[in-house]
C-alpha positions in Angstrom: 6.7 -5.8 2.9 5.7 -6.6 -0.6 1.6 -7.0 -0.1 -0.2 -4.8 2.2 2.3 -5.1 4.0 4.3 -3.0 2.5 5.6 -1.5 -2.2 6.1 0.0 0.8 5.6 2.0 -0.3 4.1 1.6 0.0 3.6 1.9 -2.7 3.2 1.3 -0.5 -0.2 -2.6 -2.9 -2.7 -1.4 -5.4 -4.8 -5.4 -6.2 -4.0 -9.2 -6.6 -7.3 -10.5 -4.8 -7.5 -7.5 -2.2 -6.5 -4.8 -5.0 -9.1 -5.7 -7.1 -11.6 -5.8 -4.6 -10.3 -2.3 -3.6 -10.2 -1.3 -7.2 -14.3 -2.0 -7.2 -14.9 -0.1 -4.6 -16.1 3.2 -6.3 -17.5 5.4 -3.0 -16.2 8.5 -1.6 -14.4 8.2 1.7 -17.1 10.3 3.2 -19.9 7.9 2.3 -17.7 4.3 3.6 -17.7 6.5 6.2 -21.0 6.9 7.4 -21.9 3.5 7.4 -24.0 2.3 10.3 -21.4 0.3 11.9 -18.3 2.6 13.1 -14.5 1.7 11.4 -11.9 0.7 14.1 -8.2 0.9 13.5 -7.5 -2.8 14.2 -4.1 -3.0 13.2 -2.0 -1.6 16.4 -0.2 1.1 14.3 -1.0 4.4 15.1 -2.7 7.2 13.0 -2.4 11.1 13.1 -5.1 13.1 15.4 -7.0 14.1 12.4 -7.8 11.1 10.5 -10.5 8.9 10.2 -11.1 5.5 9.0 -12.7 4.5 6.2 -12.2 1.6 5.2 -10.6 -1.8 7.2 -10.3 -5.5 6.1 -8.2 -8.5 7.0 -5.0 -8.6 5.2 -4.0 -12.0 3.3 -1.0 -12.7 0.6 1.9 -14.8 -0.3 4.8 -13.0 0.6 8.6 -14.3 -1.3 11.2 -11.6 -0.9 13.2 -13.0 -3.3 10.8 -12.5 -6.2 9.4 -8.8 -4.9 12.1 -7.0 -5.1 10.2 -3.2 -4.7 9.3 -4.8 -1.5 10.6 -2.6 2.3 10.3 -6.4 4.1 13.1 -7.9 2.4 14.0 -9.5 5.5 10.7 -11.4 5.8 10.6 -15.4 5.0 8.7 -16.8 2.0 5.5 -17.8 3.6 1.6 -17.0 3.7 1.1 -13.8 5.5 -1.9 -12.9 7.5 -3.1 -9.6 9.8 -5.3 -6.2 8.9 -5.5 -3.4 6.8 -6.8 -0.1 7.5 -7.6 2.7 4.7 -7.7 6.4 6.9 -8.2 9.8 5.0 -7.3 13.4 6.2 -7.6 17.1 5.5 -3.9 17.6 6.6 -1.4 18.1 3.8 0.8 15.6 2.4 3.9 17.9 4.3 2.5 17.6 7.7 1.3 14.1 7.4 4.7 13.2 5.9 6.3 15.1 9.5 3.8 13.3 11.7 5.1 9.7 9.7 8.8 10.9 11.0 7.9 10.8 14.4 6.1 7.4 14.4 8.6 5.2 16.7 8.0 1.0 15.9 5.4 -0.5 18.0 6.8 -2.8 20.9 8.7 -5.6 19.6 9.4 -4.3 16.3 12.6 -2.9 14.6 12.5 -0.6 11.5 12.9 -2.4 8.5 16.2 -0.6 6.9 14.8 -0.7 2.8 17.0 0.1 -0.6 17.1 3.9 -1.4 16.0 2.6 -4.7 12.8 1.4 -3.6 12.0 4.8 -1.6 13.3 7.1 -4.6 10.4 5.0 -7.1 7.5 5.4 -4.1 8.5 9.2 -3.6 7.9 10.1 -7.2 4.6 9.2 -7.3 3.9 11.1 -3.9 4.0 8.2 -1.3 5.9 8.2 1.6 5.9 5.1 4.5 8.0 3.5 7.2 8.0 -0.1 7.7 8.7 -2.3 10.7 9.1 -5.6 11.3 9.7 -8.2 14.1 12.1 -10.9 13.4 11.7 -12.5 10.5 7.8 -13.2 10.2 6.1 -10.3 11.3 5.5 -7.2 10.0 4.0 -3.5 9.8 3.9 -0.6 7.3 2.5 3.1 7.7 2.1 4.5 3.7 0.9 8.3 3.3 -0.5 9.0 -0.2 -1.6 12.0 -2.1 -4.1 9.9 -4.6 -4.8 12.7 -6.9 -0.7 12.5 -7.7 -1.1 8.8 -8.3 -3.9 9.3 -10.3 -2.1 12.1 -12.6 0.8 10.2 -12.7 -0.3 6.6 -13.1 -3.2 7.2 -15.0 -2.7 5.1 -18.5 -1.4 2.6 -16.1 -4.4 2.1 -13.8 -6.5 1.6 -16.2 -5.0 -1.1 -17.5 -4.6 -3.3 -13.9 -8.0 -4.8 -13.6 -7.2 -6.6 -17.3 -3.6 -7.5 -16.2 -4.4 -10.8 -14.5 -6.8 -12.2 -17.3 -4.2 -11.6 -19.4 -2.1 -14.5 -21.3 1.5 -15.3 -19.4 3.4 -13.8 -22.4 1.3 -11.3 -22.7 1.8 -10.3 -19.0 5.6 -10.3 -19.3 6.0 -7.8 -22.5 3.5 -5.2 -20.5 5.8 -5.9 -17.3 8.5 -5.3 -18.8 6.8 -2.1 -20.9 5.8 -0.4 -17.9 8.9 -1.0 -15.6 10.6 0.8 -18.2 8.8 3.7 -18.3 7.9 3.9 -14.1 10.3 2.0 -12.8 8.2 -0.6 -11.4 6.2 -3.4 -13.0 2.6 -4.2 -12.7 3.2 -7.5 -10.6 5.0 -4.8 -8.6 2.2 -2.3 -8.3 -0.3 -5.2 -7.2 1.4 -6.3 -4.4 -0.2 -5.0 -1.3 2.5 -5.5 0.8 4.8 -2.8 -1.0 3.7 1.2 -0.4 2.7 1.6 -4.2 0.6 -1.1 -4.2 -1.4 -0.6 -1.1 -1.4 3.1 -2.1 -2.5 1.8 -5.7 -5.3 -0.5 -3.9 -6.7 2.6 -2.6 -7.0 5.2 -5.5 -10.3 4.3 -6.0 -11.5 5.0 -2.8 -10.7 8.5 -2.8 -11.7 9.0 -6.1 -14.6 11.8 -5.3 -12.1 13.3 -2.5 -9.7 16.0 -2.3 -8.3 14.3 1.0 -5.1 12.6 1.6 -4.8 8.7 2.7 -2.7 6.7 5.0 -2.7 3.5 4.4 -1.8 1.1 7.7 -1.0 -3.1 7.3 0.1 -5.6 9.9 0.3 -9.3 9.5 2.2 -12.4 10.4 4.0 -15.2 9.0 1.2 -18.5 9.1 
C-alpha cells in the first residue's frame, strides 16, 4: 500500500504528517526502548524471535492507487485509511531477516498482494525487502525489512532535502520530483508515502541513526 501501508516497500513511507514526525525523532532505538511504559506489537503481523519494538503509533493517510503508482496495494480503493504502525529493530542480518520475511504466510483473511516487479526491483536497490497483504479491497498489511545504514549511504543528498519538500512552492515541487525520479527511480511524493516500503523504511532512518541494527517495519490499516 502506498502509506505505511506499504512504498512497499516498503519502501516500504519515509514522512507526509507521520514521516516528518518520524524524521524528528532523533533517539537511538535502544533509548525509545527503555522507556518506562513497554512497546507492544499492535498491528497483528508477526515479527522474527529476535526483535524488539521500538517504536509504535496509529497509522493514518489518504490512500489513491491511481496517483501512487510505487505503491504494493494497487488493488486498494481511494479512501482514508486507518490502523497501526510498528518500528522493530534486530541484531540479525539483513539475509536471515530477508529468509524469515519468506516464510511469513498472510494473516487470516488476507491474500498476498501480487505487486509490479518494477516496484520491487526500485525497493531492493536501496536494501529493502517486504511482503504485502491485503483483504478485499479495503484492508491492508505490509512487513518491510530495512538495512538503514544502506538507505542512508544511498539516499543521503536526498534525505536531507525531504523535511523542506512540503514548504516548498507547487512548481518548485514538481522540477525536484521530477529531478530525483530520474536519478532513483522514484520521486519524493513517492518516498513520503508511508504506505509504500521506501517510505515507511524512509520514515524510519532516523530512528536508527545511532544503531548498527536492522529494522522491520510492520503497518495494518483499513478503509474508513
Amino acid at each position: 500500500m502506498r502509506t505505511r501501508l506499504l512504498i512497499a516497500a516498503a519502501c516500504m513511507a519515509l514522512l507526509a504528517a507521520g514521516c516528518s514526525k518520524g524524521q524528528q525523532q532523533t533517539s537511538a532505538p535502544e533509548a525509545t526502548a527503555t522507556a518506562a511504559t513497554a512497546l507492544t506489537n499492535t498491528t497483528g503481523l508477526p515479527l522474527p524471535d529476535s526483535a524488539s519494538v521500538i517504536d509504535a503509533r496509529d497509522f493514518h493517510q489518504m490512500i489513491d492507487p491511481a496517483q501512487e503508482q510505487g505503491t504494493a496495494m494497487a488493488s486498494l480503493g481511494k479512501g482514508n485509511y486507518a490502523g497501526h504502525e510498528v518500528v522493530a529493530s534486530s541484531l540479525q542480518s539483513t539475509d536471515d531477516l530477508n529468509k524469515w520475511l519468506a516464510t511469513v504466510a498472510p494473516p487470516a483473511g488476507y491474500t498476498k498482494a501480487n505487486t509490479p516487479q518494477s516496484i520491487e526491483s526500485a525497493v531492493n536497490r536501496y536494501g529493502i525487502s517486504y511482503v504485502a497483504f491485503i483483504s478485499g479491497n479495503s484492508k491492508g498489511a505490509t512487513i518491510v525489512v530495512m538495512d538503514p545504514k544502506m538507505i542512508s549511504t544511498k539516499l543521503g543528498p536526498v534525505l536531507a532535502v525531504l523535511d523542506k519538500y512540503n514548504s516548498m512552492p507547487p512548481p518548485l515541487r514538481a522540477g525536484m520530483d521530477a529531478q530525483v525520479k530520474q536519478r532513483t527511480g522514484q520521486s519524493i511524493s513517492e518516498m513520503l508515502d508511508k504506505s509504500a516500503p521506501l517510505g515507511a523504511a524512509i520514515a524510519a532512518v532516523n530512528e536508527f541513526r545511532n544503531s548498527d541494527k536492522r529494522a522491520i517495519i510492520l503497518i495494518s490499516a483499513e478503509k474508513q
